[in-house]
N, C-alpha and C positions, 0 to 999 in steps of 0.2 A: 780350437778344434776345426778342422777342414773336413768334408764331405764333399764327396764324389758320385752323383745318382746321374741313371741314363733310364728315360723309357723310349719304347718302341711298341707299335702294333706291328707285330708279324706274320700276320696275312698268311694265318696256316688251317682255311678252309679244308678238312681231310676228302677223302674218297677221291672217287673216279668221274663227276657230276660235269659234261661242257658247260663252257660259259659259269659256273658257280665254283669249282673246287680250285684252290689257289696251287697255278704252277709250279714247279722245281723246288716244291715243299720241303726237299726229304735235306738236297743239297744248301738252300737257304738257312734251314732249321742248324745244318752244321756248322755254315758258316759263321752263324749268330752265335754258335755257343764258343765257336774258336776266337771271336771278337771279345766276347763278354769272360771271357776266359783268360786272355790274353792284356786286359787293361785291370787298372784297379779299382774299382767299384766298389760303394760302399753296400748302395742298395740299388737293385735293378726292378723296373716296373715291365711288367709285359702284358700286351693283353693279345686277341685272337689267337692262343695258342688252345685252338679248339679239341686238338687229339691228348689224351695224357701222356699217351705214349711220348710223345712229343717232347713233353714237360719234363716227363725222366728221363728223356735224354740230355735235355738240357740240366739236369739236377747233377747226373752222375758227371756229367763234364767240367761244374761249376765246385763239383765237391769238396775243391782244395780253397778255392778262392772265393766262395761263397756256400758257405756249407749246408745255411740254415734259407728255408723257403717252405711258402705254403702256397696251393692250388685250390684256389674257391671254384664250390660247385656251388650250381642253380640252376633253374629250369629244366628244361626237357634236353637240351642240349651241351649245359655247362655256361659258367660265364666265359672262360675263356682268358682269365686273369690271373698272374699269379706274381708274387715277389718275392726276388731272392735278396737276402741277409746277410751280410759279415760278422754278425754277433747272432747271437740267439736270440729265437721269436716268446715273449711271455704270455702274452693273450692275442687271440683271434678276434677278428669283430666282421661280421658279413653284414649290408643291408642291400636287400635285392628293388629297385625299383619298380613302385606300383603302378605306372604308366612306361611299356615299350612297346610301342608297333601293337602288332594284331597276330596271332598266332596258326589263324590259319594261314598265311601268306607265308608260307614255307619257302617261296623260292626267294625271299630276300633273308629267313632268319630270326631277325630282329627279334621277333614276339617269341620264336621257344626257344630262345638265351636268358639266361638269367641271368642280363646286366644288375649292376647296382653299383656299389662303392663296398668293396673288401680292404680292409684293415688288419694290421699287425702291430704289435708295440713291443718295442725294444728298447734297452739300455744300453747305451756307449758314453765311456769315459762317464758315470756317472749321470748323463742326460736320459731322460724318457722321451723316447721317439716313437709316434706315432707316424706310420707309413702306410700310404694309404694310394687304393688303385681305381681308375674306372674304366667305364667305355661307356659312352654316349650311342642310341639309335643313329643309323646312317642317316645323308642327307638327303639323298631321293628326290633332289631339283625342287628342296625345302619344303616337302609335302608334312614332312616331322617336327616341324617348328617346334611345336605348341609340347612334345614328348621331352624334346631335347631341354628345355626349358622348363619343363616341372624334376625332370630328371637331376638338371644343376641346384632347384629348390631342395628338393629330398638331399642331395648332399651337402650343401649350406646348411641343414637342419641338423645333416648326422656331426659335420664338423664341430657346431656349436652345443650340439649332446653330449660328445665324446671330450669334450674340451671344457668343461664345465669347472668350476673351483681353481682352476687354472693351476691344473696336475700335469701337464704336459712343459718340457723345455720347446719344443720343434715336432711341427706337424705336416707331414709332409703327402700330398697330392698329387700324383702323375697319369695321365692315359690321353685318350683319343678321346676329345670330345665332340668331333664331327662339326664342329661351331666356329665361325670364325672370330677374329679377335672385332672386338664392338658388339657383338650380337648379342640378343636377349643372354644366352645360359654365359656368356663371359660373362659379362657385367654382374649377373650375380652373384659368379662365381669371386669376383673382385670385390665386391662387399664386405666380403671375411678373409679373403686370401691376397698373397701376394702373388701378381704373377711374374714368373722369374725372367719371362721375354723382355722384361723392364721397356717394351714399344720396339725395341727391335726384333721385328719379328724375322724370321725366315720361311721359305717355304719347306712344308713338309709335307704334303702331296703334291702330286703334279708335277715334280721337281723336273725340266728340260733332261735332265742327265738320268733322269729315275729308267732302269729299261721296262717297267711296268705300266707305270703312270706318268713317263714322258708328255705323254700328249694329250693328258686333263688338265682343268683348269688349275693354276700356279695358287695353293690355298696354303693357310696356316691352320693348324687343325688339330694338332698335340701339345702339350703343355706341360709344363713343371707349375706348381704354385706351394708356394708355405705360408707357414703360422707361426711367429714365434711365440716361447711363452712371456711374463713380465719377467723373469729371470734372465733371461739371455737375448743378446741381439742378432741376428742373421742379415750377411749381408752378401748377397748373391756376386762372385766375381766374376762368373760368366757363364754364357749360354751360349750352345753350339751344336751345330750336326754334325758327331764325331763320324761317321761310316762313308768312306769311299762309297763311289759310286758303282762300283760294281765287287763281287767277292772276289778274293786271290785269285781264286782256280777257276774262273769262268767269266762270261761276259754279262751277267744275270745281276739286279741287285739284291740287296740282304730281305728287301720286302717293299708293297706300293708303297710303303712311307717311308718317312725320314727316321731316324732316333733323334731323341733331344737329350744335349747331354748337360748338366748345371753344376758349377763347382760353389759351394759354400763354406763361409764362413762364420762359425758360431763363437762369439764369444761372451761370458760374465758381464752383469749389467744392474746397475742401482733396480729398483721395483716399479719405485716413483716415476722413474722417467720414461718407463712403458704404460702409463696407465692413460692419457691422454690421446694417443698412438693408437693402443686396443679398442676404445669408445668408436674412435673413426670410423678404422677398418670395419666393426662389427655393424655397422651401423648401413641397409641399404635405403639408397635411394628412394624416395616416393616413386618417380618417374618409373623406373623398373618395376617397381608394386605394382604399379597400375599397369602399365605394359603385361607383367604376368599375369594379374585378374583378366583382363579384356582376352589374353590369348587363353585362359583358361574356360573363360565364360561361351565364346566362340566354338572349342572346341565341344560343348556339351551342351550348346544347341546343335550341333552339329551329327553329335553321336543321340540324342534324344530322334531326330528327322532318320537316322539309320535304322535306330530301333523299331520307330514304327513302320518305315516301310518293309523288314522282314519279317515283322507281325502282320499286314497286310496280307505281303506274299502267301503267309502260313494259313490266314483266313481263306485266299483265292483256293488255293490246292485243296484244304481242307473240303472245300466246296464241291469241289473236282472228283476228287477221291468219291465223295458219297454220291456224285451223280451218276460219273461213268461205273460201265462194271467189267471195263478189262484188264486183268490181272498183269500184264506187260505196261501199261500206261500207269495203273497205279501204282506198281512196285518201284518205278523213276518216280515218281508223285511224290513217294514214300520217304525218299532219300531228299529227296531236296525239302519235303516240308521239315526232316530231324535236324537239315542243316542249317536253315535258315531259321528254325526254332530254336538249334544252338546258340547261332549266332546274336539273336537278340535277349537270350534269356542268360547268356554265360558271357560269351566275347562282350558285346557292347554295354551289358549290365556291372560287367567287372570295373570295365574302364570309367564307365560313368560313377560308380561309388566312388574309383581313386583317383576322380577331377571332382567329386564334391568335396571328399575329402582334403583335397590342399588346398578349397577355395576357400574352407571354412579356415584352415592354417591360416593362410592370405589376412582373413579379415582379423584375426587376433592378431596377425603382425602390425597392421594398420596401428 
């Protein structure tokens, strides 16, 4: 059996917002669906497709050639993810990640998305396929390491859940992980998966010919990865960026990034001779463990120094408030001490449970 998958982040930021909402939206969005329309795909991953409206256009355009698709929501915003199907979808799986960004910093996102790892599972030719989507926190001149990173842990944990008794043939992994290839959330992500760049990578941001991202830096950034089961072997015949560099009908590309497109090949296989294969792959690194602890440990001393100084703050104003008695001075007084008592009682309380939480994961991996 041969498979045919393509993802793409399609950079469909909606509204009317300078500098934040992504250009030539409407015409892009077309051209993607006249591409992914016009080739033969088995399953297509897509993520920032932020509008749904968005999403049913591309549904109703797909309808012949990929009939079956589902649209994960999350957060305050949507995850932005969805997978279209050549067969029918049987069950749904959503897991939304308990570390992304911060949620008042609206003008990057990140925090009211509700990334995670959305999942579908499908039978072709008899096989159970697990198809599965993400999107990783931006990079932000590496300010998200330590997100990106527990981010890749959480779906290493959902792959190894969902894969358990080893009731799967092929499990398959596609999005934007914002990470380059060597980096903490790879490497993890390598531990259980295969990555189908097999070391040749290509650029998929920055790309010279991109008319968006022409002139960022030249990154790898998107990814195909699988799983086979001990049933079947999979052996990736190639990786490529199938999309011209710009749409038919205009000078524009299809989005800042690349598509990654992966042809596979599954075929029938003794049990035996995947069972030494599977120990490996499953198996991570120390060096990466430790790597995760230190960058988890880091970040929560880090978010503990945040907490208290907006507790602090809350103490000063508090002080303020009952000294002064002007109703102008105190009603500003007022709004910053609710926010910075948010902040430290919700925002940084949250994040600090879901870095103890995977430190504790961490140590029972040990």
């Amino acid at each position: 059996m041969k498979l045919k998958v393509i993802t793409l982040n399609c950079w469909g930021i909606p509204w009317s917002i300078p500098t934040i909402s992504s250009p030539d939206r409407s015409d892009r969005f077309e051209a993607i669906g006249d591409f992914l329309s016009s080739e033969k795909y088995d399953f297509v991953f897509l993520q920032e497709v932020w509008d749904e409206q968005d999403y049913f256009k591309l549904a109703n355009k797909l309808s012949r050639s990929l009939p079956h698709s589902f649209y994960f929501k999350a957060g305050t915003i949507g995850s932005g993810t969805c997978i279209f199907s050549v067969v029918p979808i049987d069950q749904v799986f959503n897991k939304t990640f308990s570390i992304n960004g911060y949620p008042h910093q609206v003008w990057r996102g990140d925090g009211l998305a509700g990334s995670g790892v959305g999942a579908v599972q499908v039978t072709l030719e008899e096989k159970k396929i697990l198809l599965c989507v993400t999107h990783f926190h931006a990079e932000y001149s590496g300010e998200f390491q330590t997100d990106r990173a527990a981010q890749a842990w959480e779906v290493r944990n959902f792959v190894k859940q969902v894969d358990q008794g080893d009731k799967l043939d092929l499990l398959v992994l596609a999005g934007d992980l914002n990470s380059l290839p060597g980096e903490l959330p790879h490497k993890i992500l390598t531990s259980c998966l295969k990555d189908c760049w097999q070391g040749n990578y290509a650029i998929t941001f920055g790309n010279p010919s991109n008319s968006y991202a022409g002139k960022e830096e030249a990154e790898t950034l998107d990814y195909i990865f699988v799983k086979e089961g001990s049933k079947v072997q999979v052996t990736v015949q190639k990786t490529s960026l199938p999309l011209e560099h710009t749409i038919p009908y205009g000078n524009i590309s299809y989005s800042d990034h690349e598509a990654v497109e992966t042809e596979l090949l599954i075929e029938d296989r003794e049990i035996s001779s995947a069972i030494e294969s599977q120990k490996i792959l499953n198996k991570m690194p120390n060096e990466n463990i430790k790597a995760l602890a230190l960058a988890i440990k880091s970040d929560l001393y880090k978010t503990d120094g945040y907490q208290f100084e907006y507790l602090a703050i809350c103490f000063v104003i508090f002080v303020m408030i009952m000294f002064f008695q002007n109703w102008v001075l105190n009603s500003v007084l007022t709004v910053i001490f609710c926010f910075c008592f948010s902040m430290a009682t919700l925002t940084l309380q949250t994040r600090k449970v879901a870095l103890q939480n995977i430190m504790q994961q961490i140590e029972i991996d040990q």
